[in-house]
N, C-alpha and C positions, 0 to 999 in steps of 0.2 A: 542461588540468589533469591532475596525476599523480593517481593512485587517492590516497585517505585513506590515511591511516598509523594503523595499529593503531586503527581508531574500535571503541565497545563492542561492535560486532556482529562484528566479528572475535576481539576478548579473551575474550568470555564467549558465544561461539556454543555451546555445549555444557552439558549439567547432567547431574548424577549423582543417584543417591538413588529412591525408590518416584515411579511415576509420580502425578500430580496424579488426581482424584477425574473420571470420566469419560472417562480419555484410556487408548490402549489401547497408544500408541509415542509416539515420538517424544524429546527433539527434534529437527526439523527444522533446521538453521541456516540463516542467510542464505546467499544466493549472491553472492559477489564479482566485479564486473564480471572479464571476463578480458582486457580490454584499454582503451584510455584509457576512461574513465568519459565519457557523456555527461549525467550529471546527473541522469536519470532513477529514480527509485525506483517498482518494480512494488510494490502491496502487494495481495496476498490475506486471503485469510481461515484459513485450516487447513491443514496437508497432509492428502493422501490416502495410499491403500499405498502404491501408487505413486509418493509422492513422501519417504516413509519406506524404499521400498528403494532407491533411488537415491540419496537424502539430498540434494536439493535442492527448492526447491518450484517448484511447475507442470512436473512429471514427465509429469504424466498428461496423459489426451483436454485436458480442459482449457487444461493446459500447449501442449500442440499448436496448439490453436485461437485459443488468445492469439497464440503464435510467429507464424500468419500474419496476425493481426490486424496486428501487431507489420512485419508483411513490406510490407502493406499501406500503412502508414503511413513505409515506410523509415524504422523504428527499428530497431537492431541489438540481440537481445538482451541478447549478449554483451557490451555497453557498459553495461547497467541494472545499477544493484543490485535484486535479487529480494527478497521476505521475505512472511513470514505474519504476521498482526495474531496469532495464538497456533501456536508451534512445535509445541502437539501434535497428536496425529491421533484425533478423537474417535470411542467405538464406535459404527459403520457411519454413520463421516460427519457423524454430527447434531451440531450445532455448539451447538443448545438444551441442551445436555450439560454446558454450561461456565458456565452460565446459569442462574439460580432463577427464579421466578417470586416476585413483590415480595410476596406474598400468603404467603409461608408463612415462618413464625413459626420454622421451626427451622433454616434454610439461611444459611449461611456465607459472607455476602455481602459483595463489597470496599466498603468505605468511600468517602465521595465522589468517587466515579462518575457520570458521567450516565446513564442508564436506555438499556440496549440493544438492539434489535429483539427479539432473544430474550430479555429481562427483564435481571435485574441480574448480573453479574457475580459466580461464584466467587470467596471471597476468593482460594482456594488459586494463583487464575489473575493478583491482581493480580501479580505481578512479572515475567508476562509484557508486559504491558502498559506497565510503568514499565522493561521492558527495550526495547521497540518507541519508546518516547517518549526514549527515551536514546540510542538507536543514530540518531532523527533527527537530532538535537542533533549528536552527534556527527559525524553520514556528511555532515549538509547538505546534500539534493539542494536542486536548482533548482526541483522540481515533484514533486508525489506523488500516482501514479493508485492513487484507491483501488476496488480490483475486489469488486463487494460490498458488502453493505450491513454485515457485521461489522467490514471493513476501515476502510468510510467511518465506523462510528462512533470506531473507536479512534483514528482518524485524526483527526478533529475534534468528536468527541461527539455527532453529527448520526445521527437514525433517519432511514431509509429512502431506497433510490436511484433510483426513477424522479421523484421530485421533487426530486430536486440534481443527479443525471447532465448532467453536460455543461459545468455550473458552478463558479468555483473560488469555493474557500472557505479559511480561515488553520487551520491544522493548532493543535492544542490544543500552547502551549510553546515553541511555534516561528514565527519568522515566515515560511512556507512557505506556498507555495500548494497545495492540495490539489484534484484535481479527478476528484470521485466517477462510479463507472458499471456495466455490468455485469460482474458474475462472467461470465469465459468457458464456466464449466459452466453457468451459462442459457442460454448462447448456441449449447448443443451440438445436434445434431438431432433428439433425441429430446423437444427441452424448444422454447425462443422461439430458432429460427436467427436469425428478423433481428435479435437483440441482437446480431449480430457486427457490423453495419451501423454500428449504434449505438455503438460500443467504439472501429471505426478511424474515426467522425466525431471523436469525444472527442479521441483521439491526435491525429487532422491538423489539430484548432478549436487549443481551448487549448490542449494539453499543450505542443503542437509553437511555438505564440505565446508560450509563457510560457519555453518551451528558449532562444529568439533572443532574446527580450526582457532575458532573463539574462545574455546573454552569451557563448553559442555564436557556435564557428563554422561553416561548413559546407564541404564539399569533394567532391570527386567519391567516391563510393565502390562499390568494385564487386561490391561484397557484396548492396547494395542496390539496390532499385529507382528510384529518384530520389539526390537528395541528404539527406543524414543527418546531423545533429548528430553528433558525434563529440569534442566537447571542450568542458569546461565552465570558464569563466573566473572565477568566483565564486558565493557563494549570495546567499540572499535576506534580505538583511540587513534592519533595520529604515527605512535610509535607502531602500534597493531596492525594498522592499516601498512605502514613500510614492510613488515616481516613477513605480511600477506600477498604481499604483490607476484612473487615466483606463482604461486598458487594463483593467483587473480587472471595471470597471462595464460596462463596454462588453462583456466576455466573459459579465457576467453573475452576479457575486461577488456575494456576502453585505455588508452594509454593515460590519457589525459582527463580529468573530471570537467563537465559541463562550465562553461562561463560562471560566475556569482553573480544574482541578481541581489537589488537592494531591497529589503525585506523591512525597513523604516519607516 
């Protein structure tokens, strides 16, 4: 399959105007695969500087320790689309920045949201949010690793990753499988190393199950260390997602998809 043609994360990658309440750059746009799409959508959670002077995201250590995650499971980056669950880069990182706390009576909080590890959602932040849920719509991957527990919520409205890591779940709006894990920055060495263990089982279980089961194909590639999806023959449509479901139980899926929030 050719890359998407003009989907919303390519038209409206960029905004102008006073930065949002907490954020200190950005944004960040998406990264466009740079050669055939394999289907694949990376989702993080933030940029860092790092990924603000570069202007793409997972720049950083981070970024680094995903790529050989990423090498590990003969995924090519270069074939993913990249993105952040929020383009901006929050002061020194803290992502609770973007986020109230349910309890305070004067914070500016988005409207039916489901409740986020960090508490509730900036309103100022919803249109990031209904921009990330639009660009799914649009881009259609086959599978979406959400790295992160702010990733996995935006992604399917679900708090916390070490009780869904490894499992797919239906993305909020989309019929997409979604399949939650660590942030590569836990996984760095100063923090939990063996979350890298954990990241390329996720890649090599399901992601990589649900890439074939879609509709890839494979071929020798010598960029990689094994064979490597490299081409995506359709998404995951509503009929797709039915024929997936044996497969889905059996990887470990949710029976039921997240509530719908209104996204208007």
């Amino acid at each position: 399959m050719g890359l998407p043609k003009n989907p919303a994360a390519l038209r409206h990658n960029a905004a102008s105007g006073p930065l949002p309440p907490g954020a200190v750059a950005g944004p960040v746009p998406y990264a466009r695969p740079r050669a055939g799409w394999n289907g694949l959508l990376l989702l993080g959670e933030v940029p860092g500087s790092e990924e603000v002077n570069a202007g793409v995201p997972f720049a950083g250590p981070a970024g680094r320790l995903l790529d050989r995650c990423l090498e590990e499971a003969a995924i090519l980056r270069h074939q993913c689309w990249i993105a952040n669950a929020i383009r901006y880069r929050p002061e020194e990182n803290r992502v609770r920045l973007f986020f109230a706390d349910p309890a305070d009576p004067t914070a500016d909080i988005a409207p039916s949201l489901p409740a986020a590890p960090h508490g509730l959602l900036l309103e100022a932040y919803l249109p990031e949010i209904r921009f990330l849920w639009q660009a799914i719509l649009d881009i259609q991957p086959a599978v979406i690793l959400a790295l992160g527990a702010t990733a996995t919520w935006a992604a399917t409205g679900l708090c916390g990753v070490t009780k869904h890591r490894g499992t797919v779940h239906r993305a909020l709006h989309a019929d997409i499988p979604v399949v939650p894990t660590f942030h590569p920055a836990s996984a760095l060495p100063s923090r939990t190393p063996e979350n890298a263990a954990a990241i390329v089982e996720d890649l090599t279980g399901p992601v990589k199950t649900l890439l074939v089961a879609s509709g890839y194909t494979e071929h020798d590639n010598p960029d990689a260390r094994d064979h490597a999806p490299t081409r995506y023959a359709g998404h995951v449509d509503k009929g797709t997602w039915n024929t997936l479901r044996p497969l889905l139980r059996a990887l470990g899926t949710t029976a039921a998809a997240p509530s719908r929030t209104n996204i208007q």
